[in-house]
PyMOL CGO cylinders between C-alpha atoms (Angstrom):
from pymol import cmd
from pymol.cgo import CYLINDER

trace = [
    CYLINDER, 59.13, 124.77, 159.40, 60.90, 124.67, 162.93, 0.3, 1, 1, 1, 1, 1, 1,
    CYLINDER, 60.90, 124.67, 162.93, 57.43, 123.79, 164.91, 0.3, 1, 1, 1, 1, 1, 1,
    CYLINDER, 57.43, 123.79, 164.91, 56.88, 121.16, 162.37, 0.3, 1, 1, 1, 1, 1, 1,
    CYLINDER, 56.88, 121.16, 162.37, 60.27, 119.62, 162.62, 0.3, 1, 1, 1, 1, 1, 1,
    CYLINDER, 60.27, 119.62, 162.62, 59.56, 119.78, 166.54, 0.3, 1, 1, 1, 1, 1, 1,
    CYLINDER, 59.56, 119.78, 166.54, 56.51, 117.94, 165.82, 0.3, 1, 1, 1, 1, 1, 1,
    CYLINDER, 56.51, 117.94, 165.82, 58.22, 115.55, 164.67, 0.3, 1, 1, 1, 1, 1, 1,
    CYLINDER, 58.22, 115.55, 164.67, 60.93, 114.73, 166.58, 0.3, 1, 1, 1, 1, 1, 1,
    CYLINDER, 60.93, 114.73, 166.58, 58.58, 115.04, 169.77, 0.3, 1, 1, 1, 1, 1, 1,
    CYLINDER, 58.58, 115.04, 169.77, 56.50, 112.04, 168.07, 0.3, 1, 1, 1, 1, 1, 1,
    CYLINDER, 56.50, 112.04, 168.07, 59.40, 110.10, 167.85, 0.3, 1, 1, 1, 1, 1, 1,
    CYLINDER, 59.40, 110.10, 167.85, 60.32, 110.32, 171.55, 0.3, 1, 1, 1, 1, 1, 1,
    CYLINDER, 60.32, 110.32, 171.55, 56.82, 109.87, 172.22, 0.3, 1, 1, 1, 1, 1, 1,
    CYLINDER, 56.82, 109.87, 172.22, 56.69, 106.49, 170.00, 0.3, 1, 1, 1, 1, 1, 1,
    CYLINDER, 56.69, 106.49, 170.00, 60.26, 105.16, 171.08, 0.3, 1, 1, 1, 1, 1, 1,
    CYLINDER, 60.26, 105.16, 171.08, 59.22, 106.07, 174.33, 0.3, 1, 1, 1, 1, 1, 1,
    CYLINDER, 59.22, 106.07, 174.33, 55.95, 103.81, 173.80, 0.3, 1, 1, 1, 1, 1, 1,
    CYLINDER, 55.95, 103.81, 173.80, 58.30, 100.88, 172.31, 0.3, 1, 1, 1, 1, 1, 1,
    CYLINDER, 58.30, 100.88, 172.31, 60.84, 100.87, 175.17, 0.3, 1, 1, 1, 1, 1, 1,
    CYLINDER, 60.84, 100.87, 175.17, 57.55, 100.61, 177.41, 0.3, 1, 1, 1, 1, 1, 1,
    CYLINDER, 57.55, 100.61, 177.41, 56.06, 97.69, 175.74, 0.3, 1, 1, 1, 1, 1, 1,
    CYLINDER, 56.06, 97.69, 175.74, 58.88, 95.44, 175.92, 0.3, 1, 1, 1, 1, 1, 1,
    CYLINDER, 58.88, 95.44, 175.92, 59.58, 96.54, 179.63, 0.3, 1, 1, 1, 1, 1, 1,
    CYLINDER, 59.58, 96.54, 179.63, 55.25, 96.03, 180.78, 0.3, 1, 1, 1, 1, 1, 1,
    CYLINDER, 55.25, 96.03, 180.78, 55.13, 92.94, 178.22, 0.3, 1, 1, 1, 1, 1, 1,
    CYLINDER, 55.13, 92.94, 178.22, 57.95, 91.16, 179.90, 0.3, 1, 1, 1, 1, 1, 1,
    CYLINDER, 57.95, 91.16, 179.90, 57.43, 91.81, 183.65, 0.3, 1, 1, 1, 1, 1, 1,
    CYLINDER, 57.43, 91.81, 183.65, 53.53, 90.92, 183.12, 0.3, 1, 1, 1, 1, 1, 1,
    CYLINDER, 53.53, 90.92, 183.12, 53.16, 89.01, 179.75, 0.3, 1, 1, 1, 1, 1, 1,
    CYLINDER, 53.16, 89.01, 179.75, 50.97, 89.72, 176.92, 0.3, 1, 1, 1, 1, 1, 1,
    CYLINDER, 50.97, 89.72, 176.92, 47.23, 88.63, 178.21, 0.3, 1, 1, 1, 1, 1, 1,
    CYLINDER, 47.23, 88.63, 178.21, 47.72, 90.36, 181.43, 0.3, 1, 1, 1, 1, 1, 1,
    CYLINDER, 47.72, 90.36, 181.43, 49.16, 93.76, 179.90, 0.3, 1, 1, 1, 1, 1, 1,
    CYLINDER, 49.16, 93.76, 179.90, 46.86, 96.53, 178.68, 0.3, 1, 1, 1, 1, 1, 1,
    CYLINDER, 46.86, 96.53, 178.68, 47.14, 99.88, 176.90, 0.3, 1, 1, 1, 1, 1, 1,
    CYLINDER, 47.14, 99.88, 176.90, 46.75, 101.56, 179.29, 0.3, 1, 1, 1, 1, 1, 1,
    CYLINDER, 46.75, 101.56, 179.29, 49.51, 99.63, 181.32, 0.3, 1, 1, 1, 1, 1, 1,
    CYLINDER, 49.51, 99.63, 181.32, 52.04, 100.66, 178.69, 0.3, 1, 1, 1, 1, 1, 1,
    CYLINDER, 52.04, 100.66, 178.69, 50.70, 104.47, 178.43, 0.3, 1, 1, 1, 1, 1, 1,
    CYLINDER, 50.70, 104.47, 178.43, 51.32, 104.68, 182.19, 0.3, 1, 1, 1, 1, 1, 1,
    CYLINDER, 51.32, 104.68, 182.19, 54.86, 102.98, 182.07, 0.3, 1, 1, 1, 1, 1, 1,
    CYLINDER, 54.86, 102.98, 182.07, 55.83, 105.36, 179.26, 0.3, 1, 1, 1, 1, 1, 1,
    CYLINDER, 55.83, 105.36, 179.26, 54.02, 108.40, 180.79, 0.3, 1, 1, 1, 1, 1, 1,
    CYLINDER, 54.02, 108.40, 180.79, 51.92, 109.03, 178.02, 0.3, 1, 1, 1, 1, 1, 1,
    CYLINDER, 51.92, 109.03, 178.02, 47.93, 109.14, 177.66, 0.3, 1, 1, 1, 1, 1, 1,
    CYLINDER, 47.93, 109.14, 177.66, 46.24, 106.69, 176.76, 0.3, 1, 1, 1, 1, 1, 1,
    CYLINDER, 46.24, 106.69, 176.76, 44.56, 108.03, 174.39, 0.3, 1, 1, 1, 1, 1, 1,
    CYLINDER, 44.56, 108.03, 174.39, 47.83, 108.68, 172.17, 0.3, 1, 1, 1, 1, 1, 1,
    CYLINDER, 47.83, 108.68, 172.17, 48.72, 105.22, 171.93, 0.3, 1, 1, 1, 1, 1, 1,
    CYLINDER, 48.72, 105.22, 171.93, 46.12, 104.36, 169.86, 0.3, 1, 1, 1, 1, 1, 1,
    CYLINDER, 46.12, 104.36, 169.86, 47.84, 107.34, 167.24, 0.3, 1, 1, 1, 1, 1, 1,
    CYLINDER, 47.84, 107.34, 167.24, 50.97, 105.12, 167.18, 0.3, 1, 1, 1, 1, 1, 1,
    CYLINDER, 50.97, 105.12, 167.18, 49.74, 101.33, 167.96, 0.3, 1, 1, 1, 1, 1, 1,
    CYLINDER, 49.74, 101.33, 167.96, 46.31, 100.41, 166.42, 0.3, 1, 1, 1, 1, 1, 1,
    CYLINDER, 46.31, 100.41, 166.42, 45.90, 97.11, 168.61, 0.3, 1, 1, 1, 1, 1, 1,
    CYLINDER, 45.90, 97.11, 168.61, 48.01, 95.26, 171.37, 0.3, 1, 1, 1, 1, 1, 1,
    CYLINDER, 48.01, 95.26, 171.37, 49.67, 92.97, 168.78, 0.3, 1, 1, 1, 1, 1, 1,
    CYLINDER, 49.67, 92.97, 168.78, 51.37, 96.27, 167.10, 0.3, 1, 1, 1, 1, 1, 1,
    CYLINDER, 51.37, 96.27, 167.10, 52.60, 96.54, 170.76, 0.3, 1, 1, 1, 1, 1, 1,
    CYLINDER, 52.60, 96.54, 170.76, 53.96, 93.58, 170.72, 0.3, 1, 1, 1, 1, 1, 1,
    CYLINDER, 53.96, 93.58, 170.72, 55.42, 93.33, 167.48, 0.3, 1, 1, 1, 1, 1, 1,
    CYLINDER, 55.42, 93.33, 167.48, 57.58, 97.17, 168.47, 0.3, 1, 1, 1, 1, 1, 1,
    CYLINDER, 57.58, 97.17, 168.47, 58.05, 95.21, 171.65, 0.3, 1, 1, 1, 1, 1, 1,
    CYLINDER, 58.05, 95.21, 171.65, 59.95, 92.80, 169.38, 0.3, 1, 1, 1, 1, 1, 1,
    CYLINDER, 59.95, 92.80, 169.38, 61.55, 95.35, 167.61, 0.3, 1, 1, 1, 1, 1, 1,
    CYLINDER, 61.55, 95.35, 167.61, 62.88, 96.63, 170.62, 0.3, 1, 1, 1, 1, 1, 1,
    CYLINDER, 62.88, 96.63, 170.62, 64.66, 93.36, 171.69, 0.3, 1, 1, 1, 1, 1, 1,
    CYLINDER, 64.66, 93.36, 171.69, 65.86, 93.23, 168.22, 0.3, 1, 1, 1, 1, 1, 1,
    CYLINDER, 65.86, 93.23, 168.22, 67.67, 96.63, 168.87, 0.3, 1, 1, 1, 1, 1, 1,
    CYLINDER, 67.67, 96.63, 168.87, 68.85, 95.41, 172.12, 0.3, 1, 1, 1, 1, 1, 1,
    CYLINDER, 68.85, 95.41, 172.12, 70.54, 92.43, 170.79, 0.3, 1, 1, 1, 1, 1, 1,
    CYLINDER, 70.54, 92.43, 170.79, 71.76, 94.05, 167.81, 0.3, 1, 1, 1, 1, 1, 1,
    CYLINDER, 71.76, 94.05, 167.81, 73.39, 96.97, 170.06, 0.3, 1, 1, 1, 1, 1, 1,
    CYLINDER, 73.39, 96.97, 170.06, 75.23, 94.14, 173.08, 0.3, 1, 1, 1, 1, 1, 1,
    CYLINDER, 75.23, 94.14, 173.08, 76.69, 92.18, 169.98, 0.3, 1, 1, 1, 1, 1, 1,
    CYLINDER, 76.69, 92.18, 169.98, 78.12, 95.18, 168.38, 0.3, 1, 1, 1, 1, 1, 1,
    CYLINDER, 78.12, 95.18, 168.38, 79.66, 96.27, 171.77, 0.3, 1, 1, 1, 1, 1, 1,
    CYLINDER, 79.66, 96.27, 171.77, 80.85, 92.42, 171.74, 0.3, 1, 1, 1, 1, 1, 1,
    CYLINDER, 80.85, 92.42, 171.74, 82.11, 92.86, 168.06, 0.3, 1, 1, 1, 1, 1, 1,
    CYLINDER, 82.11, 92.86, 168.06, 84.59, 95.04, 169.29, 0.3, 1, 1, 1, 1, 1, 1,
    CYLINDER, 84.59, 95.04, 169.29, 86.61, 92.54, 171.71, 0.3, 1, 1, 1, 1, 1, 1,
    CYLINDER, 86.61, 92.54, 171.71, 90.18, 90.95, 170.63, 0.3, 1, 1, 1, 1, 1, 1,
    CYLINDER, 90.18, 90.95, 170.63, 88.25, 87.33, 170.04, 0.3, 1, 1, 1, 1, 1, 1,
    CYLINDER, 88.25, 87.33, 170.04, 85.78, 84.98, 169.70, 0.3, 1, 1, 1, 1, 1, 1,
    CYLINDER, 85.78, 84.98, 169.70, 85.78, 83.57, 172.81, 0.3, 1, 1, 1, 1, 1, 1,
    CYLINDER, 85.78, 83.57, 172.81, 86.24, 86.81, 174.50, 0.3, 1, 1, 1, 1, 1, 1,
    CYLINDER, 86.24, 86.81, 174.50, 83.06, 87.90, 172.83, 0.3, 1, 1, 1, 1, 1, 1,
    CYLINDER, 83.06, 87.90, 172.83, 81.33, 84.76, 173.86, 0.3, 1, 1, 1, 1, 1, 1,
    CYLINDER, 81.33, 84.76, 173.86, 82.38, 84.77, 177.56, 0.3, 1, 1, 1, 1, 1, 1,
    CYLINDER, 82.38, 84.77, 177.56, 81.32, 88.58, 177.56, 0.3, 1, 1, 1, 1, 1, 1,
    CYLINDER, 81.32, 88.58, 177.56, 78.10, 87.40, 176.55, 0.3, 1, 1, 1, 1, 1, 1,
    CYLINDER, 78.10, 87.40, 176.55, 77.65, 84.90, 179.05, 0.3, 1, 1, 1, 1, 1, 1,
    CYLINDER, 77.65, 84.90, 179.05, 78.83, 87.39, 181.81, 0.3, 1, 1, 1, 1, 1, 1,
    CYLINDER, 78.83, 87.39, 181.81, 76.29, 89.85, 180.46, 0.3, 1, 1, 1, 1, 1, 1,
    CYLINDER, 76.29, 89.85, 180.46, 73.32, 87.18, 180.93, 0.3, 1, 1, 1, 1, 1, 1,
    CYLINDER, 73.32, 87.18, 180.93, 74.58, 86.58, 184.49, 0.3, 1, 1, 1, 1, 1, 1,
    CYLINDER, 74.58, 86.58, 184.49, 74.64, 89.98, 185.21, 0.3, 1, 1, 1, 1, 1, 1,
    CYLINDER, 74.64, 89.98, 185.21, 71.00, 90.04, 184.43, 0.3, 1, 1, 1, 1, 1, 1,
    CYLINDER, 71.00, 90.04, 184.43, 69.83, 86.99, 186.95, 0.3, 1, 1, 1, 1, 1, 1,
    CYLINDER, 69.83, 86.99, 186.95, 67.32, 89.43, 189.34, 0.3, 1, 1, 1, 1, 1, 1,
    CYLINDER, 67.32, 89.43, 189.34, 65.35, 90.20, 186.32, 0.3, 1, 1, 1, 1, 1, 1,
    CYLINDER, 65.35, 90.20, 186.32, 65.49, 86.73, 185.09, 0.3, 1, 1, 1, 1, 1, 1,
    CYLINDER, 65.49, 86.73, 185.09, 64.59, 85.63, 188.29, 0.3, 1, 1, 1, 1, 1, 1,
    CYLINDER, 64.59, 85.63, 188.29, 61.64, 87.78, 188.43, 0.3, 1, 1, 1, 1, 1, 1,
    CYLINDER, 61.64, 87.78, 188.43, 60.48, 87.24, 185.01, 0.3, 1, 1, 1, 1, 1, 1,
    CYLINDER, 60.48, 87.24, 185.01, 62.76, 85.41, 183.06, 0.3, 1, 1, 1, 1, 1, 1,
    CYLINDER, 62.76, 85.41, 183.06, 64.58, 85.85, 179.37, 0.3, 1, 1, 1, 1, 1, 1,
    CYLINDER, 64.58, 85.85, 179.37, 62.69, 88.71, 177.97, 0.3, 1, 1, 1, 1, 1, 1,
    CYLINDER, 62.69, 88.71, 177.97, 62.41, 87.29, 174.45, 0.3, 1, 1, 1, 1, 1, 1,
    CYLINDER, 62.41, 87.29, 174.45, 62.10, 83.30, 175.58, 0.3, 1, 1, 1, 1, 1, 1,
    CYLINDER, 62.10, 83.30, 175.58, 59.05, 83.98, 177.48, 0.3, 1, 1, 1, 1, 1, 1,
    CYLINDER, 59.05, 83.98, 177.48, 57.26, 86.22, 175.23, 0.3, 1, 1, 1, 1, 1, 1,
    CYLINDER, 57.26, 86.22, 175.23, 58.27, 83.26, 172.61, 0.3, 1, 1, 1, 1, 1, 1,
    CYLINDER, 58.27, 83.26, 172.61, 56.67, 80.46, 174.54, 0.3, 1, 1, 1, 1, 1, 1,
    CYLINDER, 56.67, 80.46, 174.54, 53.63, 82.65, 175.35, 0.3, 1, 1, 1, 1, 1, 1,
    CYLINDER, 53.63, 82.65, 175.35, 52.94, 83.89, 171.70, 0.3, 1, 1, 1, 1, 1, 1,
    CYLINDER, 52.94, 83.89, 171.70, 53.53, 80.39, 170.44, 0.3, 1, 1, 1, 1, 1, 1,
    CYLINDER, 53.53, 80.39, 170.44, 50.26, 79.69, 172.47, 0.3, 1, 1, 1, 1, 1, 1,
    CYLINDER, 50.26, 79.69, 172.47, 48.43, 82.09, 169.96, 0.3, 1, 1, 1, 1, 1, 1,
    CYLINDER, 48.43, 82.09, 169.96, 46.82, 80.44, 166.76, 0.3, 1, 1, 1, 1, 1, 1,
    CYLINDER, 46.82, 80.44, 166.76, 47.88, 82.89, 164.29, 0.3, 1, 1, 1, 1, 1, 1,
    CYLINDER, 47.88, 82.89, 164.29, 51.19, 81.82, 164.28, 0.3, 1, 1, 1, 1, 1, 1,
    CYLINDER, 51.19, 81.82, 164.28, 52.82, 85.20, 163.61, 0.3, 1, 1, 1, 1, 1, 1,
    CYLINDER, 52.82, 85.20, 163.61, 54.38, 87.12, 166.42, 0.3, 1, 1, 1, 1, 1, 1,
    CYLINDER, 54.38, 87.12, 166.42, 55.53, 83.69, 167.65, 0.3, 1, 1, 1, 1, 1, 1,
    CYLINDER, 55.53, 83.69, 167.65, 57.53, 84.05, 164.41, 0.3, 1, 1, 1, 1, 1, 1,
    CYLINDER, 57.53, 84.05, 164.41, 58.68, 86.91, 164.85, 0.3, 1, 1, 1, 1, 1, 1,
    CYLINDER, 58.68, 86.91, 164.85, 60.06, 86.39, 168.43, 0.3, 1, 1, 1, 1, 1, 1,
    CYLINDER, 60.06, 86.39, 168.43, 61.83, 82.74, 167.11, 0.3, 1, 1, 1, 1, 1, 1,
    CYLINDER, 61.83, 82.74, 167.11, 63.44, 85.25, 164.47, 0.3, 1, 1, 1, 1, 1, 1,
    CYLINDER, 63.44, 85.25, 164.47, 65.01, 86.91, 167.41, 0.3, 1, 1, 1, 1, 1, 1,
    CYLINDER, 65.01, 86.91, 167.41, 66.52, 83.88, 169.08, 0.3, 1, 1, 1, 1, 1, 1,
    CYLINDER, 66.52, 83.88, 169.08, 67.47, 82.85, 165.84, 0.3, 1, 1, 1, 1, 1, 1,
    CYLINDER, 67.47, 82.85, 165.84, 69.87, 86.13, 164.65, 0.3, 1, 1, 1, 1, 1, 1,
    CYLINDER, 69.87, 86.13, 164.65, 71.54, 85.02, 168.58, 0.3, 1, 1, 1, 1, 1, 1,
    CYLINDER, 71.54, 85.02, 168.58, 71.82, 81.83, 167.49, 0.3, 1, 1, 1, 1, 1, 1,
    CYLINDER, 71.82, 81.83, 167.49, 73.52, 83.21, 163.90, 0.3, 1, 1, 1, 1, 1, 1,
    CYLINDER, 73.52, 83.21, 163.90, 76.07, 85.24, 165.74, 0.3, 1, 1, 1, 1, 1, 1,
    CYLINDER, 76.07, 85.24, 165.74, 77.00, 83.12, 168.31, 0.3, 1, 1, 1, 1, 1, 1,
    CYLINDER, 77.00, 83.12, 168.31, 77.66, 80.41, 165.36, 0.3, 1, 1, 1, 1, 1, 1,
    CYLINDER, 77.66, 80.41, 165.36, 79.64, 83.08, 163.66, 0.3, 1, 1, 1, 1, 1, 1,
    CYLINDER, 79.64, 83.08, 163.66, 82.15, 83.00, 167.04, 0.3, 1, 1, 1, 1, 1, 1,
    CYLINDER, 82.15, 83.00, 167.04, 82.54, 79.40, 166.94, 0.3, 1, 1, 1, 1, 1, 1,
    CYLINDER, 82.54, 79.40, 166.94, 82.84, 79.86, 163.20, 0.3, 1, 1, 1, 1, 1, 1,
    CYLINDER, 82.84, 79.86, 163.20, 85.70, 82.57, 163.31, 0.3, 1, 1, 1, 1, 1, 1,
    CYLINDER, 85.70, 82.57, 163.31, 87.29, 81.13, 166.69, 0.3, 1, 1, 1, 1, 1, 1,
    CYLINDER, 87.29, 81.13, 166.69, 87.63, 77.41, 164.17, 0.3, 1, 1, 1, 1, 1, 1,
    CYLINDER, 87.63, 77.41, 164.17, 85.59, 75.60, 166.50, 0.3, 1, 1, 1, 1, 1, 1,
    CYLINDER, 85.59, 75.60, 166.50, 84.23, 71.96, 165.01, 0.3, 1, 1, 1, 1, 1, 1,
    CYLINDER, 84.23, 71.96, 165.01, 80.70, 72.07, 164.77, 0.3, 1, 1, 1, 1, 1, 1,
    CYLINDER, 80.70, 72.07, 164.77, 79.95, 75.31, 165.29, 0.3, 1, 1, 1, 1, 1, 1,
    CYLINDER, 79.95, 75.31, 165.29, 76.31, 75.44, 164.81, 0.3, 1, 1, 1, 1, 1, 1,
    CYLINDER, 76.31, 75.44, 164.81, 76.47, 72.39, 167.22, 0.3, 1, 1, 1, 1, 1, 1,
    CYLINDER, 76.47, 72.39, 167.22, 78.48, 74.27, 170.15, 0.3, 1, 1, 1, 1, 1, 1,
    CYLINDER, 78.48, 74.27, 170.15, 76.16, 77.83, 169.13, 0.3, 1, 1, 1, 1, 1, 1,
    CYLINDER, 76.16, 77.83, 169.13, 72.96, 75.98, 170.11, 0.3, 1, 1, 1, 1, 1, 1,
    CYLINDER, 72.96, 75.98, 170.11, 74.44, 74.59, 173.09, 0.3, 1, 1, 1, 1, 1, 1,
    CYLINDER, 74.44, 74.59, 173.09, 75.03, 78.12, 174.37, 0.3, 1, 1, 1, 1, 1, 1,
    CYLINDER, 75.03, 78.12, 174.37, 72.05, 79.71, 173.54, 0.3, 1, 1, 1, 1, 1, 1,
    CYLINDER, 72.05, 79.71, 173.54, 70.01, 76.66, 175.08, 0.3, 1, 1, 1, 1, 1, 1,
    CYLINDER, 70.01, 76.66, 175.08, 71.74, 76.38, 178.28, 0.3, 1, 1, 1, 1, 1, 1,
    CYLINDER, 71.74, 76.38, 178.28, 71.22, 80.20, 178.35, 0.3, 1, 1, 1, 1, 1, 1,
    CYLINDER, 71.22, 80.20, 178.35, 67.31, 79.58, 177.87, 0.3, 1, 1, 1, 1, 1, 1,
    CYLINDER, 67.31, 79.58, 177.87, 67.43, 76.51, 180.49, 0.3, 1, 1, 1, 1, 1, 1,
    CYLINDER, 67.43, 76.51, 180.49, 69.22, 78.61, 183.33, 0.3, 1, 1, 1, 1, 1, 1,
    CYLINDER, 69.22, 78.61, 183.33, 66.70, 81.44, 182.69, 0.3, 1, 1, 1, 1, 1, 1,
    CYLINDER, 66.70, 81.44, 182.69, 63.95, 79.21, 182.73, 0.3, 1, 1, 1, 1, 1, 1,
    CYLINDER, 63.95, 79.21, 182.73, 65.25, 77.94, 186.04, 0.3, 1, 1, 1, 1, 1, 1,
    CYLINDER, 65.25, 77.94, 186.04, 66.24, 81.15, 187.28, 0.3, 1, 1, 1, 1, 1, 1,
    CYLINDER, 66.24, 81.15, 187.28, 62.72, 81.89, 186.76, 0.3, 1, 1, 1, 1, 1, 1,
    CYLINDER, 62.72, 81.89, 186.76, 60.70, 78.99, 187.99, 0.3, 1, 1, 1, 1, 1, 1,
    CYLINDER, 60.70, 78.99, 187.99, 63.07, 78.78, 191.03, 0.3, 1, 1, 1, 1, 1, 1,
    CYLINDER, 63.07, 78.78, 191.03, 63.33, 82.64, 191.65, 0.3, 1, 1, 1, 1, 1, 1,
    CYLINDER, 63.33, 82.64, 191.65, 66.79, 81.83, 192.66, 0.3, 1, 1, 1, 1, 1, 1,
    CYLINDER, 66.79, 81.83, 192.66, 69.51, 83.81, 190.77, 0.3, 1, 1, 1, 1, 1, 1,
    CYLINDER, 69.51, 83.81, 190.77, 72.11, 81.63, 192.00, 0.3, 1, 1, 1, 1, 1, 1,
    CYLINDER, 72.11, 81.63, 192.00, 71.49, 79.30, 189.18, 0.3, 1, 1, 1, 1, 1, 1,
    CYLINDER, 71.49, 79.30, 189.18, 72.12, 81.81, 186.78, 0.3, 1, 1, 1, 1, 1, 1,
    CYLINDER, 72.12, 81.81, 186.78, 75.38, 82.28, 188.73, 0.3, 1, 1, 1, 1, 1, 1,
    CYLINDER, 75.38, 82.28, 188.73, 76.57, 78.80, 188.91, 0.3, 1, 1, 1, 1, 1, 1,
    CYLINDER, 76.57, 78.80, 188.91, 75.28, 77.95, 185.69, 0.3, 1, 1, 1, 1, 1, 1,
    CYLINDER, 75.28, 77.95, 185.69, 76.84, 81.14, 184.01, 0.3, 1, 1, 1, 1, 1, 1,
    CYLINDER, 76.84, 81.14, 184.01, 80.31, 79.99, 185.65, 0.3, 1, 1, 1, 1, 1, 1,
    CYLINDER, 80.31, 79.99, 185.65, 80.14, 76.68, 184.21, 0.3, 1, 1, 1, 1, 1, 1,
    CYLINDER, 80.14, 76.68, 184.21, 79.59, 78.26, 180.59, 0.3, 1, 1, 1, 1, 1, 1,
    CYLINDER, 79.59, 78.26, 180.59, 82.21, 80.74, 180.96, 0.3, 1, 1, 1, 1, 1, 1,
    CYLINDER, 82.21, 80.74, 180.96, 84.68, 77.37, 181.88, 0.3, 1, 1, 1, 1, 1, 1,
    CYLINDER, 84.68, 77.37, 181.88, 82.77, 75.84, 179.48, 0.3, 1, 1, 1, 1, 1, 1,
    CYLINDER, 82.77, 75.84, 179.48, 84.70, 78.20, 177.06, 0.3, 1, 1, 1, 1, 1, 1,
    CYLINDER, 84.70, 78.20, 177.06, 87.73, 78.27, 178.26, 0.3, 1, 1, 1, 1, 1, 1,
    CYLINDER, 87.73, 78.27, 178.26, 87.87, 74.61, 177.58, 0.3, 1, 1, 1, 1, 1, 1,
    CYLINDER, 87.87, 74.61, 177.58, 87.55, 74.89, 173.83, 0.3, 1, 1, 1, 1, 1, 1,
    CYLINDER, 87.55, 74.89, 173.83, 90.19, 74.85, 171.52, 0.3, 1, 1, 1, 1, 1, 1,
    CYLINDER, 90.19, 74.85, 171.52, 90.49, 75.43, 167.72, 0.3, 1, 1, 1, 1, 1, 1,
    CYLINDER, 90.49, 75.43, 167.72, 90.67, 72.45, 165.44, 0.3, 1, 1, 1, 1, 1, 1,
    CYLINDER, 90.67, 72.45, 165.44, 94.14, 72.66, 163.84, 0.3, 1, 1, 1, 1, 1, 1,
    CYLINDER, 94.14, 72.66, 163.84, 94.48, 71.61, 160.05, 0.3, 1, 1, 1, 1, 1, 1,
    CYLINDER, 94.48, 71.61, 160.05, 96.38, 68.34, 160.07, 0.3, 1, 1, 1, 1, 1, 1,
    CYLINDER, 96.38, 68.34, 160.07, 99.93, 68.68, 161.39, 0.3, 1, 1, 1, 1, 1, 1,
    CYLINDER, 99.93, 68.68, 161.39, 99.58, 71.71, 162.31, 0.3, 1, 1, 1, 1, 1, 1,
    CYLINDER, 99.58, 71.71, 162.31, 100.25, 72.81, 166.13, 0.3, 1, 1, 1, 1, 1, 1,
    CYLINDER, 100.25, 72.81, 166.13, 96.84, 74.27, 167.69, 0.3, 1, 1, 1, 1, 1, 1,
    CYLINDER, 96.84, 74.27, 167.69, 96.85, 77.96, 168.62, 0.3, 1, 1, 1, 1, 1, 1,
    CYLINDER, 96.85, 77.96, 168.62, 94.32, 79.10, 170.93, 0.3, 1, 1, 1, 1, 1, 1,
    CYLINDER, 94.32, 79.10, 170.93, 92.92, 82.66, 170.15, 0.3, 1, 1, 1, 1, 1, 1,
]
cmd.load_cgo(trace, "trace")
């Protein structure tokens, strides 16, 4: 019972290992240009045991998703705890910035893999990735929402586009300085905003 239990759990490393890989190889060096192999040697595993986990390269991909799903879903909950709204936001946009070398190098890990799957003609993992923009997009909404912003789908896609444009910048430019000035400008940006009051009311900022 104990060896099979072991069993187990050593697959699971062995897959999440595989997953953290993918989204690591498939980001630096994009899908077409990543193989198997290239993931079975990031995640020091054979080759031959990928094909146990992942049938094909767009299983890869897919757990690559997954994977930036987690990612996300683990930096807003660390945001969930500050005071705010706007503390949460301008911890987000200091956690992009602190990312500019790799976006410089390669980019916003889910944006590019976006733009390149949307090449594809299945029309499925491009999906998939726009579904992981779009839960950003629903929580930064939720700030502007809770903070009693106007418009706060309006001022949510404003973020998460400028975020997109400076990485796409960042990239093109390999110049992480634009991530730095443009991730000041957001951050003052923010501290710009203020809650709409209800009529006669005096504002309060959070």
């Amino acid at each position: 019972m104990t060896n099979s239990v072991d069993r187990r759990a050593q697959a699971s490393q062995k897959r999440r290992r595989l997953t953290a890989a993918a989204a690591r190889v498939l980001h630096e060096q994009g899908v077409d240009r990543t193989t198997l192999a290239d993931i079975a040697r990031e995640a020091d595993v054979p080759v031959g045991n990928v094909y146990y986990y992942f049938k094909t390269k767009d299983e890869l991909v897919q757990a690559a998703l997954a994977e930036h799903r987690a990612h996300l879903d683990e930096l807003t909950g660390e945001l969930d705890r500050l005071a705010t709204p706007r503390d949460r936001l301008k911890a987000l946009v200091e956690a992009w910035t602190a990312q500019r070398e790799t976006a410089a190098r390669h980019g916003c890990p889910t944006g590019t893999l976006a733009v390149e799957l949307d090449k594809r003609a299945d029309g499925t993992l491009d999906a998939e990735a726009g579904a992981v923009i779009s839960r950003l997009l629903d929580w930064t909404t939720g700030q502007f929402r809770t903070w009693g912003i106007p418009d706060p789908d309006d001022h949510a896609l404003t973020l998460i586009a400028a975020y997109q444009g400076m990485s796409l910048l960042t990239n093109a430019l390999r110049d992480p300085d634009i991530m730095t000035k443009e991730g000041a400008r957001l951050l003052r940006w923010l501290d710009s905003l203020e809650p709409e009051a209800p009529a006669g009311a005096p504002r309060v900022t959070p």
